[in-house]
C-alpha positions as CSV (number, residue, x, y, z in Angstrom):
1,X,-34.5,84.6,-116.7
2,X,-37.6,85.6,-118.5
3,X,-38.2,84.9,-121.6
4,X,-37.8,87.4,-124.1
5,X,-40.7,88.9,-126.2
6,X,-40.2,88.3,-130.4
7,X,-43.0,90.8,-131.2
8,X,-43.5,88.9,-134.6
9,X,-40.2,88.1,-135.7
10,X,-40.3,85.1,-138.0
11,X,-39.6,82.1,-136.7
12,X,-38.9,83.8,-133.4
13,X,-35.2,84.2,-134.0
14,X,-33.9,87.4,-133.1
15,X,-30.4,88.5,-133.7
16,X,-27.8,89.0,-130.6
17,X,-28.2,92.8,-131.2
18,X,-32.4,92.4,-130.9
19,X,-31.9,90.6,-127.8
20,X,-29.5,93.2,-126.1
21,X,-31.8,95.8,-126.6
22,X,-34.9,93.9,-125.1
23,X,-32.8,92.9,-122.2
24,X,-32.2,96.9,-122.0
25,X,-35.7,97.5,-122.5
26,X,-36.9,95.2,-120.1
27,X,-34.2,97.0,-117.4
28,X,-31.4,94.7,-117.1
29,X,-28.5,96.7,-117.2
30,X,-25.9,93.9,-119.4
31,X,-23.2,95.2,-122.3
32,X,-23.6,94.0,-125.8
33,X,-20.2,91.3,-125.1
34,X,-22.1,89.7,-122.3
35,X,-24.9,89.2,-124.2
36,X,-23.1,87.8,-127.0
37,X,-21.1,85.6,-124.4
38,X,-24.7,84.2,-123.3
39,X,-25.6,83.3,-126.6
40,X,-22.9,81.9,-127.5
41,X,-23.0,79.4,-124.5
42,X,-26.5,78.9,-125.2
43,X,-25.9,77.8,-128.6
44,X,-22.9,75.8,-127.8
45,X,-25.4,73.5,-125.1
46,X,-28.5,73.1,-127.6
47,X,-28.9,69.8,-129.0
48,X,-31.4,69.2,-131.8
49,X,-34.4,66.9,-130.9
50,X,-36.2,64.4,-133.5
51,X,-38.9,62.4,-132.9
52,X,-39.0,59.4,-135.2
53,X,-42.8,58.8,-136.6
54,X,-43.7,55.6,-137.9
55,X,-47.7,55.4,-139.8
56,X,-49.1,52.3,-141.3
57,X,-49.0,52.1,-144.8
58,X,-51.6,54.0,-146.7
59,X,-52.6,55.9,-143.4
60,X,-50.4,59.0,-143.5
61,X,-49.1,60.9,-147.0
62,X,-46.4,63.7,-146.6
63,X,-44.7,66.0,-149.1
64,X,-43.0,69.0,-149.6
């Protein structure tokens, strides 16, 4: 599948709607249910990934 274009959305999330209609755009001929079947699946698979970062102290200084 290719990956679909986010033309500036923030964070690049797009909503199941915005990616049915770029997956119509692009020519795939798919329903709105199917599409929201897919994501569905999708989100149900993805796992969250951390990557533990250790400094030495006084190297590194992070806030928010």
């Amino acid at each position: 599948m290719r990956p679909i274009r986010t033309e500036g959305k923030a964070k690049q999330q797009k909503k199941k709607i915005d990616i049915h209609e770029a997956l119509k755009e692009e020519g795939f001929d798919i329903g709105y249910t199917t599409t929201c079947n897919a994501v569905r699946k999708i989100n149900k698979e993805a796992k969250e990934a951390y990557i533990r970062q250790e400094y030495k102290l006084g190297k590194i200084c992070e806030f928010d």
